[in-house]
N, CA, C and O atoms as a printed pandas DataFrame, in Angstrom:
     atom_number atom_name residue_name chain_id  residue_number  x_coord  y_coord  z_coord
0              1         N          UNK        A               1   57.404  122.181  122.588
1              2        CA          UNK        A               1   57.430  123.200  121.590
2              3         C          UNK        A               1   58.053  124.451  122.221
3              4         O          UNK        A               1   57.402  125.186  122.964
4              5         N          UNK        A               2   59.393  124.678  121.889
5              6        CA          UNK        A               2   59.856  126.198  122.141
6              7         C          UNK        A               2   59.639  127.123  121.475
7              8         O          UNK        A               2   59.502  126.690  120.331
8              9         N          UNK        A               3   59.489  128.431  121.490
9             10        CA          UNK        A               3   59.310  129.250  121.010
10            11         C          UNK        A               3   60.811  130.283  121.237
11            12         O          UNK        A               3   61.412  130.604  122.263
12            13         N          UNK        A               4   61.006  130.535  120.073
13            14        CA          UNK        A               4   62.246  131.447  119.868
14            15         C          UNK        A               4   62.137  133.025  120.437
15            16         O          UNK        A               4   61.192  133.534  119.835
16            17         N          UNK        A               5   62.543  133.684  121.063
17            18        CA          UNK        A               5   62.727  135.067  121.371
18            19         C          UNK        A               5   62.478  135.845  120.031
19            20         O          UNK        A               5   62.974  135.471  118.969
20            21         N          UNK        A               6   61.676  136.953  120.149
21            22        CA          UNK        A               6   61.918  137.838  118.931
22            23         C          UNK        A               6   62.708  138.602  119.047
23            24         O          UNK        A               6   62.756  139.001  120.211
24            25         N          UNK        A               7   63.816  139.315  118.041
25            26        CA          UNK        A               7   64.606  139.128  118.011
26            27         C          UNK        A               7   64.667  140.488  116.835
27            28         O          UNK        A               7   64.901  140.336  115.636
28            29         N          UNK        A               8   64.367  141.960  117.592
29            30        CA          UNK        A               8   64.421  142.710  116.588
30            31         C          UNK        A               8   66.103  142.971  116.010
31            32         O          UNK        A               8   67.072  142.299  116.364
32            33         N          UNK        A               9   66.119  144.044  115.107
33            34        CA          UNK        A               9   67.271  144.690  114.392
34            35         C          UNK        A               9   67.360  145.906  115.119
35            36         O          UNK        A               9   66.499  146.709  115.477
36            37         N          UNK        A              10   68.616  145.862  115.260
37            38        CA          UNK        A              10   68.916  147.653  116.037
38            39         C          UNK        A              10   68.243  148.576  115.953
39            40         O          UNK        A              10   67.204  148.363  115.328
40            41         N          UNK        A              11   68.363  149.471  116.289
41            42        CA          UNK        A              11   67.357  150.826  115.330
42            43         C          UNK        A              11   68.660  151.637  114.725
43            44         O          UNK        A              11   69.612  151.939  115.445
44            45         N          UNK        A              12   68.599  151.931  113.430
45            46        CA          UNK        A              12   69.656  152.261  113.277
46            47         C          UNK        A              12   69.868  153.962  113.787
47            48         O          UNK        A              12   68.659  154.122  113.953
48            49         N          UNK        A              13   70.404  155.215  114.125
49            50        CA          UNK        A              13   70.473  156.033  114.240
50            51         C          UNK        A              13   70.567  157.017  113.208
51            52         O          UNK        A              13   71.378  156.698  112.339
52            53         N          UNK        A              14   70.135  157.845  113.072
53            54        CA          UNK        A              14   69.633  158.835  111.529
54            55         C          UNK        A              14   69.982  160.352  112.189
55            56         O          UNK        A              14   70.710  161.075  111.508
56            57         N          UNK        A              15   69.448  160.913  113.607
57            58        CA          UNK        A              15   69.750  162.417  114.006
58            59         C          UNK        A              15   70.517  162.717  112.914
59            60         O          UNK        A              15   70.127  162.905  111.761
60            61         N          UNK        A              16   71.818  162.756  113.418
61            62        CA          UNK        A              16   73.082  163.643  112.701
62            63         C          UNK        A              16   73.013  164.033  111.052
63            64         O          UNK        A              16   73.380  165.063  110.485
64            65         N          UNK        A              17   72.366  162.739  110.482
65            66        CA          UNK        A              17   71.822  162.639  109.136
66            67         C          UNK        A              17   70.741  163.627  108.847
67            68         O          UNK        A              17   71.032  164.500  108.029
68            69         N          UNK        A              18   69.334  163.650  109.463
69            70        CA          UNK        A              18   68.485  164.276  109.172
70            71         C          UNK        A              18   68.650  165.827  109.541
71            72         O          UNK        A              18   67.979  166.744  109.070
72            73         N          UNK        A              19   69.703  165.931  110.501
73            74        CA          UNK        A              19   70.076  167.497  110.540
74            75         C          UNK        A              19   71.072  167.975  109.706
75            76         O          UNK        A              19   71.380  169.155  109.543
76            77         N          UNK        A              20   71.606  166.903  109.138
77            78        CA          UNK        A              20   72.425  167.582  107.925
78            79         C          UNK        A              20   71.485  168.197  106.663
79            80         O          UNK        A              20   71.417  169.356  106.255
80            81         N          UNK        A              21   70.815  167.034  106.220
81            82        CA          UNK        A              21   69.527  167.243  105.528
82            83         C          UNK        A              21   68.803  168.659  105.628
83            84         O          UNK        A              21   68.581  169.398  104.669
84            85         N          UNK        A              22   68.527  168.865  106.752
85            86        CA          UNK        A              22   67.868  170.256  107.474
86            87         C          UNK        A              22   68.582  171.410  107.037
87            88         O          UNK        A              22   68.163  172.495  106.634
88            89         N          UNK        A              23   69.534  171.051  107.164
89            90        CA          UNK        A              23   70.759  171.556  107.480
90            91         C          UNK        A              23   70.527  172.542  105.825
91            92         O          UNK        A              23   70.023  173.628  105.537
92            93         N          UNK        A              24   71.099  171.618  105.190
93            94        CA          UNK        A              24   71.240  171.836  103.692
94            95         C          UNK        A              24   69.568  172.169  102.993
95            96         O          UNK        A              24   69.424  172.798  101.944
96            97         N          UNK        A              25   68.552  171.680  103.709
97            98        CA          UNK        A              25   67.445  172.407  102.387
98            99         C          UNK        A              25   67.483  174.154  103.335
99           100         O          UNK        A              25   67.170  175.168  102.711
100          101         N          UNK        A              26   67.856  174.222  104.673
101          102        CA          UNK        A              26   67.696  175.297  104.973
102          103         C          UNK        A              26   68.396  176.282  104.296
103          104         O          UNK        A              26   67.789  177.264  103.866
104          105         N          UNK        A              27   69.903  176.121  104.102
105          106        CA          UNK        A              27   70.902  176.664  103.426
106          107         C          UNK        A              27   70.535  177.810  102.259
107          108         O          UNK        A              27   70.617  179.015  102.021
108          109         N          UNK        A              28   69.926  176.141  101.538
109          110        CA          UNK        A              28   69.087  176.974  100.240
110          111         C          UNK        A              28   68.314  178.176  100.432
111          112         O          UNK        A              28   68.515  179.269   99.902
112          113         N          UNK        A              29   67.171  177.773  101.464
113          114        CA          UNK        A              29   66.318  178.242  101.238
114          115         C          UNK        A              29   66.722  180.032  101.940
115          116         O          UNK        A              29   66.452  181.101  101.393
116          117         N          UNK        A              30   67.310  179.851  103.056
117          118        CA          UNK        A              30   67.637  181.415  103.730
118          119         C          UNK        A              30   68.854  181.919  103.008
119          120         O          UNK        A              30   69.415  182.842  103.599
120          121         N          UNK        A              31   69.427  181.521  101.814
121          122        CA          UNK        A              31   70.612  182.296  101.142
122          123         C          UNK        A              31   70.167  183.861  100.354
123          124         O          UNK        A              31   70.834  184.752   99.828
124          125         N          UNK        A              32   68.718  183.649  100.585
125          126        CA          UNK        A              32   68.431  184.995  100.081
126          127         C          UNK        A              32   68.351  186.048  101.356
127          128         O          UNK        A              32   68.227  187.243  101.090
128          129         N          UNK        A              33   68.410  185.688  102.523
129          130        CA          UNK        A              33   68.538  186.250  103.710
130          131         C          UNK        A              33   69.972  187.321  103.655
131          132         O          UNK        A              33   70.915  187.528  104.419
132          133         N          UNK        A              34   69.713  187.638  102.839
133          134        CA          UNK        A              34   71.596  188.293  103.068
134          135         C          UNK        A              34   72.279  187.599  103.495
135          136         O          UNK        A              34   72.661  187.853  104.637
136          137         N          UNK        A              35   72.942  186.016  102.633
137          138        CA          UNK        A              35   73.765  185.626  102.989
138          139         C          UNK        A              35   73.586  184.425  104.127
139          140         O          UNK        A              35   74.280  183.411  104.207
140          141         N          UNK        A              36   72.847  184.675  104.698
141          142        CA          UNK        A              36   72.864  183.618  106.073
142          143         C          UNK        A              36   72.804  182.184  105.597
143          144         O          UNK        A              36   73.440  181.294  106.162
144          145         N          UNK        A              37   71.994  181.967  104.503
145          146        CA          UNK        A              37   72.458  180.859  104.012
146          147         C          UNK        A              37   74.131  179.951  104.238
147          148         O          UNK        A              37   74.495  178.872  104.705
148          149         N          UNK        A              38   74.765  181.136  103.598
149          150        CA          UNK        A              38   76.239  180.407  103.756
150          151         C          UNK        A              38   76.524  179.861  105.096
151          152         O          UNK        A              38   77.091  178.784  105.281
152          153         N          UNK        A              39   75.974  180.903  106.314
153          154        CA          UNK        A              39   76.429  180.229  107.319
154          155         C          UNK        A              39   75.874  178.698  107.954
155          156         O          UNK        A              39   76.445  177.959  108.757
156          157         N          UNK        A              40   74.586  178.538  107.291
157          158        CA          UNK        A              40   73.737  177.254  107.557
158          159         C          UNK        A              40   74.514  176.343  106.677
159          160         O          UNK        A              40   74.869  175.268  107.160
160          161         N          UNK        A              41   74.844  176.650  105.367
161          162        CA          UNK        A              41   75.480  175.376  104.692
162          163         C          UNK        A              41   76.904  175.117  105.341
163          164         O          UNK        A              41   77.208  173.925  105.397
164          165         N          UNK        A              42   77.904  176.089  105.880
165          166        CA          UNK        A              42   79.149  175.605  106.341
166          167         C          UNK        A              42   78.596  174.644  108.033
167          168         O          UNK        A              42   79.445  173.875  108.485
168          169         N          UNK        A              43   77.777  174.717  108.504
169          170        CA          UNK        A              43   76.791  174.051  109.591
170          171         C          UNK        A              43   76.741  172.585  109.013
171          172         O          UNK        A              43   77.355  171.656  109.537
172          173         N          UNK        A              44   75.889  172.448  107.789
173          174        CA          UNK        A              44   75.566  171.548  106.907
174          175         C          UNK        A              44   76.611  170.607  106.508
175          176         O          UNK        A              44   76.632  169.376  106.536
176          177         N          UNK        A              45   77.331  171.328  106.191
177          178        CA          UNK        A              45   79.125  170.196  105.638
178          179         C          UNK        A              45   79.483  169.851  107.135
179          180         O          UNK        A              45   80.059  168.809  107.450
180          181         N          UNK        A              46   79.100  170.795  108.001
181          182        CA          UNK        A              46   80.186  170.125  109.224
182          183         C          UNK        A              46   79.156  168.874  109.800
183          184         O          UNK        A              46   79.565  167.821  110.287
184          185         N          UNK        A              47   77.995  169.184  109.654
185          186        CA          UNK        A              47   77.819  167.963  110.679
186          187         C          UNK        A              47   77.462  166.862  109.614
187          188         O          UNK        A              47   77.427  165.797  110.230
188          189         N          UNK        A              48   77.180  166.652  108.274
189          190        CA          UNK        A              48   77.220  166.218  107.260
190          191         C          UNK        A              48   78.758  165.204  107.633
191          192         O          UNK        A              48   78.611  163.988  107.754
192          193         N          UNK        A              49   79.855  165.688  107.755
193          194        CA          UNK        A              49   80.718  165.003  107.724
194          195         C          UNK        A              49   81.372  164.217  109.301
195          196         O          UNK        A              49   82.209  163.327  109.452
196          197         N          UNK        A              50   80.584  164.986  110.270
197          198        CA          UNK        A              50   80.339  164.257  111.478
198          199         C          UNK        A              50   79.423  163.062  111.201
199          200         O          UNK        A              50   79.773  161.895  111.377
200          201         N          UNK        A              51   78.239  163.442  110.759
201          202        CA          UNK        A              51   77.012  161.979  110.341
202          203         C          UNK        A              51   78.117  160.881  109.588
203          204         O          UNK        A              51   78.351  159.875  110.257
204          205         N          UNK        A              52   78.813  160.988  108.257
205          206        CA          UNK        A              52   79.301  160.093  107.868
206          207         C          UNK        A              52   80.462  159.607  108.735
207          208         O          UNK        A              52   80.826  158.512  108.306
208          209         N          UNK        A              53   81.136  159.972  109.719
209          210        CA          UNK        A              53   82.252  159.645  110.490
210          211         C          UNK        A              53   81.836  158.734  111.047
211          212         O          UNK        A              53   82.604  157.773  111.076
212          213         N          UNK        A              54   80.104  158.514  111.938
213          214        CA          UNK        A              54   79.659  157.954  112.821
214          215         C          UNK        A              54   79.294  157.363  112.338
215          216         O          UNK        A              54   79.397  156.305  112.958
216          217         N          UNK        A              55   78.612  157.151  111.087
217          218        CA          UNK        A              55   77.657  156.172  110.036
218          219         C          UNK        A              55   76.327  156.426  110.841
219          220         O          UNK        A              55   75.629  155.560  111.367
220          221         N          UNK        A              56   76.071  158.074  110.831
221          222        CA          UNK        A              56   74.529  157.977  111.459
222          223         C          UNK        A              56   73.612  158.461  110.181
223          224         O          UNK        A              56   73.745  159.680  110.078
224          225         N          UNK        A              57   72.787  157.976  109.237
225          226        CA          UNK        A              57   71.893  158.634  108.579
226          227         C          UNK        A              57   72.882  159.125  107.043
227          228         O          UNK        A              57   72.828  160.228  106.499
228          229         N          UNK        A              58   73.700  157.988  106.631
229          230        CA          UNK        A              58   74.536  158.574  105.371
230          231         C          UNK        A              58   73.918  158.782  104.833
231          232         O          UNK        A              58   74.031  159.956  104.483
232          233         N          UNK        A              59   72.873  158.151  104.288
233          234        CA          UNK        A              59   72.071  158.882  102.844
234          235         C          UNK        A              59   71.727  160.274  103.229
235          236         O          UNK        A              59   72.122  161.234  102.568
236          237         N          UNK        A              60   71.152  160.367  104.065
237          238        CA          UNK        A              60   70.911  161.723  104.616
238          239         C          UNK        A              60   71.851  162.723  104.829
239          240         O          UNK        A              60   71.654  163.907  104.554
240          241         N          UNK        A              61   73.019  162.207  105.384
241          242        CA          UNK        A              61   74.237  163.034  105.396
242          243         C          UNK        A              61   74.533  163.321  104.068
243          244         O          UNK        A              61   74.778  164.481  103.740
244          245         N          UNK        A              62   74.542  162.253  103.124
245          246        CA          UNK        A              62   75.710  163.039  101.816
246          247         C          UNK        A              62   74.300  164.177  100.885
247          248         O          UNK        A              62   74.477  164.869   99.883
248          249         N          UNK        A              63   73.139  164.011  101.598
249          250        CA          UNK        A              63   72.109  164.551  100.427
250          251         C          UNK        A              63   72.314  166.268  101.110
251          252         O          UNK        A              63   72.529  167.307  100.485
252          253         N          UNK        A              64   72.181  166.093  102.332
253          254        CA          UNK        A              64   72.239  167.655  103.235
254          255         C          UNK        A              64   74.194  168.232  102.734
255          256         O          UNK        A              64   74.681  169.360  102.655
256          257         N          UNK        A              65   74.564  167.402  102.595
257          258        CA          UNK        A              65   76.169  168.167  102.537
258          259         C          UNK        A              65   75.931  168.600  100.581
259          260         O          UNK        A              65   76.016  169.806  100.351
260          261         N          UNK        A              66   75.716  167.866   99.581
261          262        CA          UNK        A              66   75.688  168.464   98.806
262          263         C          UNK        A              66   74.729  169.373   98.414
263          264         O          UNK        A              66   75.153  170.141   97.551
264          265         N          UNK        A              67   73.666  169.544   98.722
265          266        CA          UNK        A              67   72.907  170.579   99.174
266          267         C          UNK        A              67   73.301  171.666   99.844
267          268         O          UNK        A              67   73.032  172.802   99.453
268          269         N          UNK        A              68   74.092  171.367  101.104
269          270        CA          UNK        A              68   74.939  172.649  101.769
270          271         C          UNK        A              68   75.952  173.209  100.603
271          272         O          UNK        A              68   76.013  174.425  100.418
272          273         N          UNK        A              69   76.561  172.514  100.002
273          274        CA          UNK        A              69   77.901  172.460   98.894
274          275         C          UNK        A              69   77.070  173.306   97.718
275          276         O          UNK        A              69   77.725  174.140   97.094
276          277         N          UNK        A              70   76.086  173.184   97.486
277          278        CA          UNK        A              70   75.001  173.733   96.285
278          279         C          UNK        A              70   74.825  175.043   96.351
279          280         O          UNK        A              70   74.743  175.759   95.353
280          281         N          UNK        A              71   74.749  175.481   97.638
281          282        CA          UNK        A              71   74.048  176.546   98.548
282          283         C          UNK        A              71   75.549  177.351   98.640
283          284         O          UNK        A              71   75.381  178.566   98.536
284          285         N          UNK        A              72   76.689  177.036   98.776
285          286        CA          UNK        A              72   77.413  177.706   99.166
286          287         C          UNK        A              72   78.190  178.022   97.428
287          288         O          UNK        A              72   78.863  179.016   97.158
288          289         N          UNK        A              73   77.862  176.906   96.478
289          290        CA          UNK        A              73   78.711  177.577   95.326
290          291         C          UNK        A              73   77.873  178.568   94.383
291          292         O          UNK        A              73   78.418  179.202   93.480
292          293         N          UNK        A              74   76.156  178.670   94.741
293          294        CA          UNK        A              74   75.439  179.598   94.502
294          295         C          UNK        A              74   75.743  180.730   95.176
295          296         O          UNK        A              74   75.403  181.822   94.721
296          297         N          UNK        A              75   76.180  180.656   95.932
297          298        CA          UNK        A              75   76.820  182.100   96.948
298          299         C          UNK        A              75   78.017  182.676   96.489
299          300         O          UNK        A              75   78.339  183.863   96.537
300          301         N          UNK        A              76   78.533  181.891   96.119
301          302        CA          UNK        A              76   80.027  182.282   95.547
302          303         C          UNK        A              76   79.754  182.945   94.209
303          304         O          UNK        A              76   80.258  183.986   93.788
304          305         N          UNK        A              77   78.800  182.098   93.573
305          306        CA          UNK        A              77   78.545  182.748   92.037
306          307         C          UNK        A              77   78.194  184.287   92.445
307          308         O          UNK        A              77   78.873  185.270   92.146
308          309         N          UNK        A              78   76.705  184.274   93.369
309          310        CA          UNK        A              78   76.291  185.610   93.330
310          311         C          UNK        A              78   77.117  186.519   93.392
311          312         O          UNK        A              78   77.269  187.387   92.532
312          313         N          UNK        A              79   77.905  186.379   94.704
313          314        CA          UNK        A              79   79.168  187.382   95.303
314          315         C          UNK        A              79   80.154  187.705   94.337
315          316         O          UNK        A              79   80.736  188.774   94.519
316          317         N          UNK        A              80   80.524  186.921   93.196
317          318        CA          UNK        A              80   81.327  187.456   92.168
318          319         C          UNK        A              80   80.732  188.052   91.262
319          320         O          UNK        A              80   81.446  188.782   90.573
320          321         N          UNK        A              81   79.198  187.981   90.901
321          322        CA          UNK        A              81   78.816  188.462   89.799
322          323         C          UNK        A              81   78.340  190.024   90.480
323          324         O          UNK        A              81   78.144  191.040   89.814
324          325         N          UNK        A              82   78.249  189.930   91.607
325          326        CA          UNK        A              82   77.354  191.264   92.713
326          327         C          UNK        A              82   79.087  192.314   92.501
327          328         O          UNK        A              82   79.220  193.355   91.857
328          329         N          UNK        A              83   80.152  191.567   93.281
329          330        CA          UNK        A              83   81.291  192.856   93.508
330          331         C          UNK        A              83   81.522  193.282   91.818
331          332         O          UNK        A              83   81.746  194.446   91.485
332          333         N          UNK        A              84   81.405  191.870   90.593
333          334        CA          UNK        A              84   81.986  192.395   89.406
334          335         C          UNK        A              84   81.418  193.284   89.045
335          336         O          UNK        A              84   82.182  194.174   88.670
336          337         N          UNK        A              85   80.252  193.555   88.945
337          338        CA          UNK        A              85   79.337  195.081   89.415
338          339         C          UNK        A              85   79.579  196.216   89.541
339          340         O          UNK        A              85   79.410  197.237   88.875
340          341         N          UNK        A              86   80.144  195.870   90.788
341          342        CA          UNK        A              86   80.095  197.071   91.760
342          343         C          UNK        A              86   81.193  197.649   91.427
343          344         O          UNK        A              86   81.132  198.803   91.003
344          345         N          UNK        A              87   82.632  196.887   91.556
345          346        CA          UNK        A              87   83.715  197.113   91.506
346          347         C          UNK        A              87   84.022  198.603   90.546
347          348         O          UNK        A              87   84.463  199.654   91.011
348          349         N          UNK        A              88   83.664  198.353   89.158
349          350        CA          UNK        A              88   84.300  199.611   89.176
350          351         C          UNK        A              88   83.792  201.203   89.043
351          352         O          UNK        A              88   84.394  202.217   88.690
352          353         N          UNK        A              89   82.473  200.979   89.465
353          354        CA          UNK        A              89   81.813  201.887   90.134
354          355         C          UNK        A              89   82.672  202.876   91.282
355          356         O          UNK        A              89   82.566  204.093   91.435
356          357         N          UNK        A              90   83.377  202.096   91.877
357          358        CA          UNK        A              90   84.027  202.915   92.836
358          359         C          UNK        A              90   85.358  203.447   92.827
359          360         O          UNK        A              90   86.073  203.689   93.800
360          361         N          UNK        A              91   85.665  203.639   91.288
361          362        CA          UNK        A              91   86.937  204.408   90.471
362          363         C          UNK        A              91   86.745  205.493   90.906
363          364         O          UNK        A              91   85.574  205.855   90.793
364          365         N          UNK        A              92   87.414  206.193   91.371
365          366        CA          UNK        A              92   87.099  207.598   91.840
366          367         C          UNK        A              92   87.543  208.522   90.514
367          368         O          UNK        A              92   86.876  209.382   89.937
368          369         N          UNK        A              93   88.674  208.127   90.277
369          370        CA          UNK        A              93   89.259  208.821   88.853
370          371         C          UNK        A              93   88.286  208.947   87.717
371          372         O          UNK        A              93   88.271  209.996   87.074
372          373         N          UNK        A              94   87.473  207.962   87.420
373          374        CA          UNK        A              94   86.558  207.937   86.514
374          375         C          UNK        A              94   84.846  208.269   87.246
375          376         O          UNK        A              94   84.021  208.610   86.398
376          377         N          UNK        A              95   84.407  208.196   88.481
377          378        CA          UNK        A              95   83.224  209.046   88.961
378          379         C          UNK        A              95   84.008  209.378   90.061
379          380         O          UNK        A              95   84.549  208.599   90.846
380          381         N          UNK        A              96   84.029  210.740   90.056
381          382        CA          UNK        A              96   84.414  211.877   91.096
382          383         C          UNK        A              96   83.503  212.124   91.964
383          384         O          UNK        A              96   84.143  212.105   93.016
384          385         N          UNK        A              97   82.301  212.372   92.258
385          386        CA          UNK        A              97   81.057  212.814   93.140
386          387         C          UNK        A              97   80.442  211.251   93.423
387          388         O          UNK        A              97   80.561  210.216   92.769
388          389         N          UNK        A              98   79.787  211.528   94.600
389          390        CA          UNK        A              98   78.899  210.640   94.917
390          391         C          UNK        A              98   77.742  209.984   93.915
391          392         O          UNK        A              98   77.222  208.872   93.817
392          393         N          UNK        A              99   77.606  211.346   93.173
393          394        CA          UNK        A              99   75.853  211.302   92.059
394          395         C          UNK        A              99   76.442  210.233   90.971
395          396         O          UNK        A              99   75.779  209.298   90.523
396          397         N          UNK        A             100   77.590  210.479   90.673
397          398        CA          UNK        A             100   78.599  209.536   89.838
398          399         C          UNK        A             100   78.691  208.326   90.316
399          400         O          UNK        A             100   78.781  207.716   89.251
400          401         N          UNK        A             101   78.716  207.860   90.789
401          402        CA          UNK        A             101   79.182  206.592   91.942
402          403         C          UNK        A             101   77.173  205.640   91.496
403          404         O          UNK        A             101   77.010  204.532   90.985
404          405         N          UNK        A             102   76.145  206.573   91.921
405          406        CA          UNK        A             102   75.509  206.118   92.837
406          407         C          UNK        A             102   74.790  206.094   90.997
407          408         O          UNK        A             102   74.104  205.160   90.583
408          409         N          UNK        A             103   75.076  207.045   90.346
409          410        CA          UNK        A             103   74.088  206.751   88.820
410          411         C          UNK        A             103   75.055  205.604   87.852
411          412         O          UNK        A             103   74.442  205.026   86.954
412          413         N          UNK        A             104   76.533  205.284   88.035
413          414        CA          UNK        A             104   76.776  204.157   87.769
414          415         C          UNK        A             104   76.453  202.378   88.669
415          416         O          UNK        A             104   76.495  201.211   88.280
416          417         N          UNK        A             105   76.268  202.788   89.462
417          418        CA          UNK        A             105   75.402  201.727   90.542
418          419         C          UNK        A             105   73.854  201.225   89.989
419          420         O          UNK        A             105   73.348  200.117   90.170
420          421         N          UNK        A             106   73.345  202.242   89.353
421          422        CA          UNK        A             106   71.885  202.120   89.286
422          423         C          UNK        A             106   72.020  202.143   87.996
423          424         O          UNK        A             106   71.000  202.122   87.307
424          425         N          UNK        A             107   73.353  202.192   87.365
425          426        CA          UNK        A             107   72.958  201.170   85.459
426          427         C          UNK        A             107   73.799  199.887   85.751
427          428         O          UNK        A             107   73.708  198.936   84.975
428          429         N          UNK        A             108   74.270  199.854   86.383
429          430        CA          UNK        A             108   74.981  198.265   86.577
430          431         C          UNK        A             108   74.533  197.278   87.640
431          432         O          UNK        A             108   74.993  196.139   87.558
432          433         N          UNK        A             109   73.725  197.555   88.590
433          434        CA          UNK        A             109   73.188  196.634   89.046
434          435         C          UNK        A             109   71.961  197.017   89.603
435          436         O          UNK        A             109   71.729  197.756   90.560
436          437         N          UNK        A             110   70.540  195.851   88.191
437          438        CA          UNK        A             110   69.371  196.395   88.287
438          439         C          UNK        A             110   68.355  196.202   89.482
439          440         O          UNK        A             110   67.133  196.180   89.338
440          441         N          UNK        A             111   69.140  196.041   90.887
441          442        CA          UNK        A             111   68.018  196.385   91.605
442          443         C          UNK        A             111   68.552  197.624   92.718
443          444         O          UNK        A             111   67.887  197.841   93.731
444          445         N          UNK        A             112   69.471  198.191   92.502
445          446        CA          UNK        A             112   69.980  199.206   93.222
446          447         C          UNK        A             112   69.436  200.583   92.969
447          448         O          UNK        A             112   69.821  200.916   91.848
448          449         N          UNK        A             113   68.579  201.699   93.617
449          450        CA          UNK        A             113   68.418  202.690   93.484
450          451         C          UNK        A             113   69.016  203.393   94.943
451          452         O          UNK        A             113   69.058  203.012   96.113
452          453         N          UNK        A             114   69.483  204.711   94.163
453          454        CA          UNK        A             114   70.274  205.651   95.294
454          455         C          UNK        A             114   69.073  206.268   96.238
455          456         O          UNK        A             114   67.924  205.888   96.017
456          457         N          UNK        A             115   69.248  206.916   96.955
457          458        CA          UNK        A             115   68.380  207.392   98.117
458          459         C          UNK        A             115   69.718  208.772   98.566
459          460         O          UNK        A             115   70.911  208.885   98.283
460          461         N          UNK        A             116   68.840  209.542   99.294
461          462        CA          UNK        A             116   69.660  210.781   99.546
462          463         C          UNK        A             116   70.540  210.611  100.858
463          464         O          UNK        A             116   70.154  209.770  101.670
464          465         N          UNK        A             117   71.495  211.214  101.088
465          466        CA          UNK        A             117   72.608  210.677  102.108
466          467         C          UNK        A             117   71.600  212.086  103.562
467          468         O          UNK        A             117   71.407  213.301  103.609
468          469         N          UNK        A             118   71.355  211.174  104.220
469          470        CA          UNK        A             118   70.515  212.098  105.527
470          471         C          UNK        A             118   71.739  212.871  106.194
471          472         O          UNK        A             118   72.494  212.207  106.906
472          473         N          UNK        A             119   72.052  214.590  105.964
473          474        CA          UNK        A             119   72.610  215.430  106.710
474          475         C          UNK        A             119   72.504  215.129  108.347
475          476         O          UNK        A             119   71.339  215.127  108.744
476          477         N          UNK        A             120   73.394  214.906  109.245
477          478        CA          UNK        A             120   73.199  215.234  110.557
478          479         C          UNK        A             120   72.951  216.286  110.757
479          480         O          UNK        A             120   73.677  217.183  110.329
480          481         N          UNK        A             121   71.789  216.546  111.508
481          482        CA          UNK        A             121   71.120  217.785  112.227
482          483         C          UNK        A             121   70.424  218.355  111.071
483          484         O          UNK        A             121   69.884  219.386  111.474
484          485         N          UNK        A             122   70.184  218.183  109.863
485          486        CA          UNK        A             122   69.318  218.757  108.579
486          487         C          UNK        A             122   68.128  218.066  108.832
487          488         O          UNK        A             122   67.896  217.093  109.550
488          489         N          UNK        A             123   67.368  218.798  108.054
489          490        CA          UNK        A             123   66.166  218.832  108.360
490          491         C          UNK        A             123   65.616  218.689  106.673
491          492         O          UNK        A             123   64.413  218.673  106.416
């Protein structure tokens, strides 16, 4: 009676995958960081598309890259809807003074309030 060797299956490799993953719920989650998000999701696509090159952890790779991809076209939205804002707030022709500038700022985008510009050496 022989007995056969057992005879596992590779292990398959996942890293590159599960840090894409990481990668991308982080994205999301620190895009309210001023932005830093974006820099975690362009992180996210890159090694996202390293994982699928290698075939380490694809499911994981393509879930963290569109997640990074999610994260970065929510960024894009904000940033256009934030400068369309701002933009023409800073007509000089149409607000001349700062108080102008800073009281069209604070009807066009509702979480902005002005604060006083601190004089050097004033007191």
């Amino acid at each position: 009676m022989a007995y056969r060797p057992v005879v596992y299956p590779p292990r398959q490799r996942r890293g590159l995958g599960v840090a894409a993953l990481v990668l991308g719920i982080a994205a999301l989650v620190t895009l309210l960081l001023c932005g830093l998000g974006v820099i975690v999701a362009i992180a996210g696509i890159v090694v996202g598309i390293i994982a699928l090159v290698r075939d380490n952890g694809r499911g994981m790779a393509v879930t963290g890259m569109v997640l990074s991809a999610l994260a970065l076209l929510i960024a894009i939205a904000a940033g256009v809807w934030f400068f369309s804002r701002v933009a023409p707030c800073s007509d000089r022709s149409r607000y001349p003074t700062k108080a102008d500038r800073d009281h069209c700022l604070e009807h066009r985008v509702p979480f902005f309030r002005a604060t006083e510009t601190p004089v050097p050496g004033g007191h």
